[in-house]
Backbone as CSV, one residue per row, in Angstrom:
resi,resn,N_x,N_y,N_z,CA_x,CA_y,CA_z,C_x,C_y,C_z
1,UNK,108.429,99.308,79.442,107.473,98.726,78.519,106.879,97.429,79.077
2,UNK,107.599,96.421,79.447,107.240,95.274,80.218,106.255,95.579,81.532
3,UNK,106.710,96.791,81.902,106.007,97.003,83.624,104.350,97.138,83.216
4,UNK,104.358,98.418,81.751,103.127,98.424,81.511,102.270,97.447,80.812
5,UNK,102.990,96.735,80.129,102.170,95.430,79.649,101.566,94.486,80.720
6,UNK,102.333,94.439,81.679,102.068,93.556,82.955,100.772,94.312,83.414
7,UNK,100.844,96.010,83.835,99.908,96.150,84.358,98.588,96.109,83.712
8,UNK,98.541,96.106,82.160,97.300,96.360,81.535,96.942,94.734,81.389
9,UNK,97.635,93.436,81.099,96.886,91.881,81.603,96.574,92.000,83.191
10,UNK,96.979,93.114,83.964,96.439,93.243,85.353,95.108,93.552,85.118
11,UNK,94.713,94.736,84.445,93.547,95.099,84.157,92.391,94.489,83.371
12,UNK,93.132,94.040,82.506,92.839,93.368,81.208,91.881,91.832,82.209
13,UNK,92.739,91.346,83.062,91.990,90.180,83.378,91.230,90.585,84.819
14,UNK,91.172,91.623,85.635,90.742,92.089,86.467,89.016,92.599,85.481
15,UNK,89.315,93.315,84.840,87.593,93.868,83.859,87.122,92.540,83.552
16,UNK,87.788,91.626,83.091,86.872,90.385,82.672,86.262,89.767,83.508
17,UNK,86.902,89.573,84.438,86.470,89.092,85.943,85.267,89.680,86.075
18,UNK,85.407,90.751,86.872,84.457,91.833,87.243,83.288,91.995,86.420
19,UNK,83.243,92.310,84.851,82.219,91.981,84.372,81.306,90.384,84.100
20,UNK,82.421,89.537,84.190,81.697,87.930,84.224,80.859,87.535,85.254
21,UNK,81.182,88.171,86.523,80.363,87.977,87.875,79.575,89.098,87.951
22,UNK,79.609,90.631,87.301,78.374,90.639,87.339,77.301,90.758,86.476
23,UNK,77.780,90.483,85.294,76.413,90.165,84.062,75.612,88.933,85.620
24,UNK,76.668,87.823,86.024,76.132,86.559,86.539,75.213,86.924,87.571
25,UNK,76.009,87.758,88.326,74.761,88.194,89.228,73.355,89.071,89.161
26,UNK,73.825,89.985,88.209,72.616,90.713,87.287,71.514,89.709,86.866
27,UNK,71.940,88.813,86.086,70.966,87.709,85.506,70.334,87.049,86.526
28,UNK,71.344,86.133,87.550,70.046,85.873,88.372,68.872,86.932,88.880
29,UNK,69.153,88.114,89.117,68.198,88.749,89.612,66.835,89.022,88.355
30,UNK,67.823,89.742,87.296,66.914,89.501,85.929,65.967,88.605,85.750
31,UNK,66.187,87.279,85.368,65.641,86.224,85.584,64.481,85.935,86.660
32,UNK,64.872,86.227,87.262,63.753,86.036,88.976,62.510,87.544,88.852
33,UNK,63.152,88.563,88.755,62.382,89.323,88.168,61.061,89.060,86.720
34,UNK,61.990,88.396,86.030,61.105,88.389,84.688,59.834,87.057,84.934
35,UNK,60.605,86.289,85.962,59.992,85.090,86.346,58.451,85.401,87.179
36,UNK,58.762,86.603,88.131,57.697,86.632,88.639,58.349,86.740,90.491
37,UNK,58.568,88.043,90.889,59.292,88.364,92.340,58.169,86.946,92.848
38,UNK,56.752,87.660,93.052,56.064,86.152,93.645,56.151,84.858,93.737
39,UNK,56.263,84.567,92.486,56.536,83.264,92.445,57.785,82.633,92.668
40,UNK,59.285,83.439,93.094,60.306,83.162,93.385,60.279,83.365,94.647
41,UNK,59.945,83.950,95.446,59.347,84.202,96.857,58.739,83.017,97.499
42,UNK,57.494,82.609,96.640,56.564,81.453,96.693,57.338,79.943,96.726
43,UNK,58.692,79.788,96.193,59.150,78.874,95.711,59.702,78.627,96.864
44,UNK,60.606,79.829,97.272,61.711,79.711,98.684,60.537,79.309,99.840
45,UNK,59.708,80.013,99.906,58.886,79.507,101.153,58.532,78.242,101.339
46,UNK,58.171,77.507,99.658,58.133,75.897,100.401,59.161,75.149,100.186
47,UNK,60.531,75.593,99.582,61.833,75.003,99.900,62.251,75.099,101.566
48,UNK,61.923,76.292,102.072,62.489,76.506,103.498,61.568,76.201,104.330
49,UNK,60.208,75.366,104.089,58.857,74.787,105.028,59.559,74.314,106.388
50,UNK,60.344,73.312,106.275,60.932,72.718,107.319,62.041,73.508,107.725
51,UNK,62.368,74.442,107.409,63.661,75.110,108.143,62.701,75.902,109.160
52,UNK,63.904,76.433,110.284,63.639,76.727,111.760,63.712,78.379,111.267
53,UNK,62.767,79.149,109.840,62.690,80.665,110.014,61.345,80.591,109.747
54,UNK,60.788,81.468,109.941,59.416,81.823,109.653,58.905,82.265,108.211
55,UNK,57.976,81.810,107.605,57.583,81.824,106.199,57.402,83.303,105.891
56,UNK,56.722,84.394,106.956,57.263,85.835,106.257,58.477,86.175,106.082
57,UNK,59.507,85.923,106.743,60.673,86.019,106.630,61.402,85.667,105.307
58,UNK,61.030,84.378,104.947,61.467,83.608,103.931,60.849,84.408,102.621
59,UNK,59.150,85.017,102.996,58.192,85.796,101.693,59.104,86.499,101.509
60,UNK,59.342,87.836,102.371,59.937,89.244,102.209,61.154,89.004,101.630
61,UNK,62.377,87.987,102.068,63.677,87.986,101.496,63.293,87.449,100.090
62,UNK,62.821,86.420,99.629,62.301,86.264,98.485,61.861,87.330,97.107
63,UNK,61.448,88.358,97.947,60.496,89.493,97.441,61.974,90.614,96.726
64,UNK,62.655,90.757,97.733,63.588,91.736,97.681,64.840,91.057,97.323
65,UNK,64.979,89.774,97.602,66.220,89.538,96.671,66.540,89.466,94.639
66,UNK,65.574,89.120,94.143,66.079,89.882,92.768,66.768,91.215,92.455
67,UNK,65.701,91.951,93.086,66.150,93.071,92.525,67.721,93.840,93.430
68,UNK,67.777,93.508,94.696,69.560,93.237,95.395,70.147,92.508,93.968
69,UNK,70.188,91.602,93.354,70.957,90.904,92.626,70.905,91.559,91.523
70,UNK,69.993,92.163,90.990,70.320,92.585,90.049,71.186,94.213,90.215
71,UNK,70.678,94.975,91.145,71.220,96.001,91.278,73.335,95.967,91.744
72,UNK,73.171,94.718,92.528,74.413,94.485,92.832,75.127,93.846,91.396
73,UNK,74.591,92.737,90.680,75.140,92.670,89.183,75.814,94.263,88.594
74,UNK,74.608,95.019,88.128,74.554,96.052,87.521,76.066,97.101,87.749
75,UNK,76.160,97.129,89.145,76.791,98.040,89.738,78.246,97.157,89.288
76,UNK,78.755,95.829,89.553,79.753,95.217,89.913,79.842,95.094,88.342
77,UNK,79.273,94.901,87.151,79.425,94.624,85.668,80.335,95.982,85.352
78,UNK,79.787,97.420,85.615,79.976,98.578,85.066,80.985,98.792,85.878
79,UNK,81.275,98.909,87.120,82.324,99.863,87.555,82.277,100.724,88.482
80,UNK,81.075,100.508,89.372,80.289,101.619,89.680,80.206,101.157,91.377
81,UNK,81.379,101.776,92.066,81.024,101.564,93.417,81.746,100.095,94.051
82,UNK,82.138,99.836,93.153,83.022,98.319,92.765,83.073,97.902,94.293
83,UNK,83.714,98.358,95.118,84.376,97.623,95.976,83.158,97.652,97.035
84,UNK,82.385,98.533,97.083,81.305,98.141,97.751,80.310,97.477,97.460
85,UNK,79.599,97.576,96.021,79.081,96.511,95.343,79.790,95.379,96.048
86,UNK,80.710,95.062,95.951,81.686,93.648,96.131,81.333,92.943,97.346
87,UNK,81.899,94.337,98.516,81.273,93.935,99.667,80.197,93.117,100.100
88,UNK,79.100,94.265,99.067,77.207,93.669,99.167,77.653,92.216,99.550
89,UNK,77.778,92.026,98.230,77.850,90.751,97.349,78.135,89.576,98.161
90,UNK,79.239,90.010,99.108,79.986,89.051,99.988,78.817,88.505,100.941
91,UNK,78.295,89.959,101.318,77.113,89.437,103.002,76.515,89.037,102.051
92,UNK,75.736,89.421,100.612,74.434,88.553,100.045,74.634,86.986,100.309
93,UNK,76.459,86.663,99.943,76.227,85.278,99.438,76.539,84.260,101.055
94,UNK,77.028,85.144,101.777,76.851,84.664,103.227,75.465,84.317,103.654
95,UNK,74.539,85.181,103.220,73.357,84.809,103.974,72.855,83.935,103.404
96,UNK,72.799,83.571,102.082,72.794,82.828,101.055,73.459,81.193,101.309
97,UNK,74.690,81.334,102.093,75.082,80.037,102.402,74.593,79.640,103.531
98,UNK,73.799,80.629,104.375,73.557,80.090,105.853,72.261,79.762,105.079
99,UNK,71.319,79.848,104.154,70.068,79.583,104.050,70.445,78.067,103.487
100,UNK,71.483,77.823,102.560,72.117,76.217,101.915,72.126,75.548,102.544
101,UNK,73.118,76.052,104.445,73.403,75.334,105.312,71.928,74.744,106.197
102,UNK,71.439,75.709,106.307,70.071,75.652,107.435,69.222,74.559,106.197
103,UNK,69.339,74.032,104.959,68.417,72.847,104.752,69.239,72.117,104.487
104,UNK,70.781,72.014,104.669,71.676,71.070,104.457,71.603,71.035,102.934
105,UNK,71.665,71.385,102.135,71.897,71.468,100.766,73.259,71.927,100.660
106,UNK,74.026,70.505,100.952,75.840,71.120,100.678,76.379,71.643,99.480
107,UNK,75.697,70.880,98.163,76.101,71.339,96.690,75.830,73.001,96.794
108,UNK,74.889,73.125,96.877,74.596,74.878,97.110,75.568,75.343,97.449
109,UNK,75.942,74.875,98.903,77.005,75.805,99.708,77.957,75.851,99.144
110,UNK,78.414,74.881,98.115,79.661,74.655,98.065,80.072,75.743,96.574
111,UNK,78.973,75.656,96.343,78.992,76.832,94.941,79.286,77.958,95.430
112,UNK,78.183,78.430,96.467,78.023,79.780,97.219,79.060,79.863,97.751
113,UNK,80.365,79.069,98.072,81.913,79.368,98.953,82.676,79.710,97.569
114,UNK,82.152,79.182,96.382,83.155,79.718,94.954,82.607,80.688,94.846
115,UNK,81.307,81.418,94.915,81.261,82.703,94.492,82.011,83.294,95.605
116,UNK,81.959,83.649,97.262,82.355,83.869,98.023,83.784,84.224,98.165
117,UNK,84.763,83.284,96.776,85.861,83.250,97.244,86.453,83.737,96.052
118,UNK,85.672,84.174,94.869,85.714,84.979,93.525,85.623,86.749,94.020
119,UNK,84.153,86.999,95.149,83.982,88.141,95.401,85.046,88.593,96.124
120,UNK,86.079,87.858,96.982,87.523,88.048,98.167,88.399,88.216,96.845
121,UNK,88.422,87.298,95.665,89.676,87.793,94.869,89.441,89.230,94.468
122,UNK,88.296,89.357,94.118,87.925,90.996,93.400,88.504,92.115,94.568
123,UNK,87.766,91.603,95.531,88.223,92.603,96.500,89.334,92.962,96.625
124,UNK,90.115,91.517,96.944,91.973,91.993,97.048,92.434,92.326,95.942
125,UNK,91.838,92.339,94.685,92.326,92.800,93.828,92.300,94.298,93.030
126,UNK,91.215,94.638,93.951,90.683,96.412,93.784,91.319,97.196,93.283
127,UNK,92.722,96.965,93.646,94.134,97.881,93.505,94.167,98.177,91.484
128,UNK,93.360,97.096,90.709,93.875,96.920,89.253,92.419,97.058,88.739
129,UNK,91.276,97.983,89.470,89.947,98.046,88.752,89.874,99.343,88.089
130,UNK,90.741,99.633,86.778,90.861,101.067,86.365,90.647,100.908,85.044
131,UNK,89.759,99.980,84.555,88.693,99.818,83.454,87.097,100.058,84.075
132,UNK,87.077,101.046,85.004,85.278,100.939,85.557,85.221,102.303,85.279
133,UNK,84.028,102.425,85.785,83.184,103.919,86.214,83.923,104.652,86.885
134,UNK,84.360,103.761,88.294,84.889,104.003,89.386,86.235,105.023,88.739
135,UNK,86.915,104.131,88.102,88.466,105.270,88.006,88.374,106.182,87.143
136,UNK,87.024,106.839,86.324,87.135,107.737,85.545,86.420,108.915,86.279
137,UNK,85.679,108.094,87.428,85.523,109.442,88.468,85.789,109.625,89.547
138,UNK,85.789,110.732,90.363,86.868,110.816,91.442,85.557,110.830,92.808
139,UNK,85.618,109.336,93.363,84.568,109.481,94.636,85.674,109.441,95.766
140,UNK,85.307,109.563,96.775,85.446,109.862,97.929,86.346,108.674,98.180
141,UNK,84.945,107.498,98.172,84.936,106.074,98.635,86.142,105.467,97.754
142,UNK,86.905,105.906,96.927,88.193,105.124,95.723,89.030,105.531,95.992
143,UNK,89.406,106.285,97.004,90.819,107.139,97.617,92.081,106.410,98.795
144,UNK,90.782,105.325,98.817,91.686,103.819,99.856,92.860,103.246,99.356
């Protein structure tokens, strides 16, 4: 009785997790979406003026990162692909800290190493994600 109580606050605080980061990540993308892909695009390009990448570079990632965030939210809220969602998530917020680092904006980074180090707990914690999508169906990719 104890073993299973233990394992369901395993679960129990593993789903809360998992859905708190990704309503969070859903929303930013939401948000940026509802805002206007352009004009969030538009924004990064003259935040990153003085950085050493090129302003299409900066357009296009601009362009296509909402909807990555939201799709990676979506997926990581529900259950759905979890540990690869997770993965995403990890390189998103890597590239994400090299863009913090490249204008020296340490507060950024330093956020972007707490999400970074929220998406590593999820991960190592994969073993207790049997409140998702994922464990009510049988993929390939959940057999690890």
């Amino acid at each position: 009785m104890a073993e299973e109580l233990k394992l369901s606050d395993e679960r129990t605080a593993y789903v809360l997790l998992r859905i708190a980061v990704g309503v969070n990540l859903l929303m930013h993308g939401v948000s940026r979406m509802i805002a206007g892909p352009g004009e969030f695009a538009a924004k990064l390009v003259m935040q990153f003026s003085h950085a050493p990448l090129p302003a299409w570079s900066v357009w296009i990632f601009g362009l296509i990162l909402p909807s990555i965030e939201a799709l990676l939210g979506l997926l990581i809220m529900i259950g759905l692909r979890t540990r690869a969602a997770l993965i995403a998530a990890s390189l998103l917020i890597t590239l994400l800290t090299f863009g913090s680092a490249l204008l020296q904006d340490w507060a950024a980074a330093g956020t972007q190493l707490t999400y970074a180090l929220v998406y590593s707990a999820l991960i190592f914690l994969h073993r207790h994600n049997g409140w998702s999508i994922d464990s009510s169906i049988t993929l390939p990719i959940n057999r690890r």
